[in-house]
C-alpha positions in Angstrom: 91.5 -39.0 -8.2 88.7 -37.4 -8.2 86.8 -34.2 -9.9 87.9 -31.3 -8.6 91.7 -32.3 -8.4 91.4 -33.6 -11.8 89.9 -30.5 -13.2 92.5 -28.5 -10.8 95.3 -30.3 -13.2 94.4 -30.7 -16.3 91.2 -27.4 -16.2 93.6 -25.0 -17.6 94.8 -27.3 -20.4 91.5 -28.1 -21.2 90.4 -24.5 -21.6 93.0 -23.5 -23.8 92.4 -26.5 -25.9 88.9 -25.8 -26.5 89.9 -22.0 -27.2 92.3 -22.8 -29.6 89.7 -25.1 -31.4 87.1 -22.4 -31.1 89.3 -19.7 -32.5 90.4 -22.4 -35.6 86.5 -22.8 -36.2 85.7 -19.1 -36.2 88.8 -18.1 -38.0 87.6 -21.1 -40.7 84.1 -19.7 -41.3 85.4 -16.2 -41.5 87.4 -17.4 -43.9 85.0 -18.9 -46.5 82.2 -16.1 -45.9 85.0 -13.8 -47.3 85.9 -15.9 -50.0 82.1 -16.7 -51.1 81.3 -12.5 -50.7 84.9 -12.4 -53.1 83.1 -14.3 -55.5 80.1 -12.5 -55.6 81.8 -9.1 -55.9 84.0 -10.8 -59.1 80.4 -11.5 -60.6 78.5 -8.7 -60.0 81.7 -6.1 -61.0 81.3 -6.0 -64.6 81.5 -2.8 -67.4 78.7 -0.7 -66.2 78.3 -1.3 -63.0 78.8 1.4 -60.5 81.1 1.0 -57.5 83.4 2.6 -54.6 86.9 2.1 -54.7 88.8 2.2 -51.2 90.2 6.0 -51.7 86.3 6.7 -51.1 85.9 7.5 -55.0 82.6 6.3 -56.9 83.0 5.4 -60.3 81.9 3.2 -63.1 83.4 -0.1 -64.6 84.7 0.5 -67.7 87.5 -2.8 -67.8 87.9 -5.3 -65.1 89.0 -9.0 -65.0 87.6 -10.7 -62.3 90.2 -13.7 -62.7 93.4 -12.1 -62.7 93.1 -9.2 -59.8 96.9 -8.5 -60.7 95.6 -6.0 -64.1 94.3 -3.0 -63.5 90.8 -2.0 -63.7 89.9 1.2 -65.4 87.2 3.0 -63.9 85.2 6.4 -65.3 85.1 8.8 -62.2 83.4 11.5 -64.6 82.1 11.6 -67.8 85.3 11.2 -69.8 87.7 11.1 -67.1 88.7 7.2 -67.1 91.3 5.9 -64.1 93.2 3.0 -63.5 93.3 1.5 -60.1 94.3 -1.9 -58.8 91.5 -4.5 -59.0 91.6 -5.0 -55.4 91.2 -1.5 -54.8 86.9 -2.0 -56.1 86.0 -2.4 -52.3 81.9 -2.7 -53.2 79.7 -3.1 -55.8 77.0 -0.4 -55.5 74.7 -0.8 -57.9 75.3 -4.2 -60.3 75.1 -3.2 -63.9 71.3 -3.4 -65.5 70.6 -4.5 -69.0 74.3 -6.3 -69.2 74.7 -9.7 -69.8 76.3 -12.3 -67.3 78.9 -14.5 -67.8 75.9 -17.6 -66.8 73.3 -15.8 -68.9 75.3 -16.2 -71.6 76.2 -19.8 -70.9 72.7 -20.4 -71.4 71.8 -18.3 -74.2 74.7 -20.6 -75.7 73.5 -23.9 -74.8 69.7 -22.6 -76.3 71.3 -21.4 -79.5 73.0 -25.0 -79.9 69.7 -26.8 -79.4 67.6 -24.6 -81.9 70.9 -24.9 -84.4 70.8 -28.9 -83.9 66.8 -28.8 -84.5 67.4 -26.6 -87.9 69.9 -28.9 -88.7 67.7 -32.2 -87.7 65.0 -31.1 -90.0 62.3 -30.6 -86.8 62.6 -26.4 -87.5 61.9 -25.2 -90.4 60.2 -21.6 -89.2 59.7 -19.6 -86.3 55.9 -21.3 -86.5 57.8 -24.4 -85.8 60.2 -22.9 -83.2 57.0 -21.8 -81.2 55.3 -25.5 -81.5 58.4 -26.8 -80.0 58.3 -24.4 -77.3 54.7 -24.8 -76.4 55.4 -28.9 -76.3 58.2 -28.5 -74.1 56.0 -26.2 -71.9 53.0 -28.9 -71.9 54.2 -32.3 -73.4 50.6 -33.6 -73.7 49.2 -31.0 -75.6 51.3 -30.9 -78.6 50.6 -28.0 -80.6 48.5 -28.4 -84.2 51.2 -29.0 -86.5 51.6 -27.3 -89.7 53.4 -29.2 -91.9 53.4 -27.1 -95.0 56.6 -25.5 -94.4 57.8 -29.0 -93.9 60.6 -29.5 -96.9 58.9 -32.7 -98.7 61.6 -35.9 -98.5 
């Protein structure tokens, strides 16, 4: 058997194979550039942020929970006119709340609080003078600030 009766066959067969595949592999991708733009809407549509709901209407967050899209969101269309829509119903962020703190900022903030409380509580802050010579030896570990041990409790 040769090519071209082979290809005569089986061409068609082969074509629609490597369509279907084709089509499965788009389809796949288009799939998980929604999901990751989903994601990035949940984070960025917090109180304060500004954004267009699918009637066409700009508002401003007021309440939304990015987990569970089944609540409503309440939205301020006007100063003192509040609505609530259905959280799928936020189609865009326009402009991502300024001055607001993230859910990951916050994180951090956290895990920065717990070290500085476990430094207190180790004894190696006692002040804010101490606070900043542990931040300039983190910055540059072999230049260790001059240390000032008279706020130092005595053991």
């Amino acid at each position: 058997m040769d090519f071209a009766s082979f290809f005569s066959q089986y061409g068609l067969i082969i074509l629609l194979i490597a369509l279907l595949v084709f089509m499965f592999y788009s389809s796949r991708r288009r799939m998980q550039k929604q999901k990751l733009e989903q994601e990035e809407k949940a984070r960025q549509t917090i109180p304060g942020a500004e954004v267009l709901l699918q009637g066409g209407l700009y508002g401003t967050i007021v309440e939304y929970d990015g987990v569970d899209l089944d609540k409503r969101a309440r939205v301020e269309i006007a100063p003192g006119v509040i609505i609530e829509v259905h959280s799928q119903a936020v189609l865009r962020v326009v402009d991502p709340a300024e001055g607001v703190v993230t859910e990951d900022e916050f994180i951090a903030a956290e895990a920065s609080e717990a070290e500085y409380v476990a430094g207190v509580a180790d004894g190696d802050i006692t002040s804010i003078s101490d606070d900043h010579r542990v931040a300039l030896s983190k910055d540059d570990p072999e230049h260790v600030a001059d240390r000032d041990d008279k706020d130092r409790p005595q053991a």
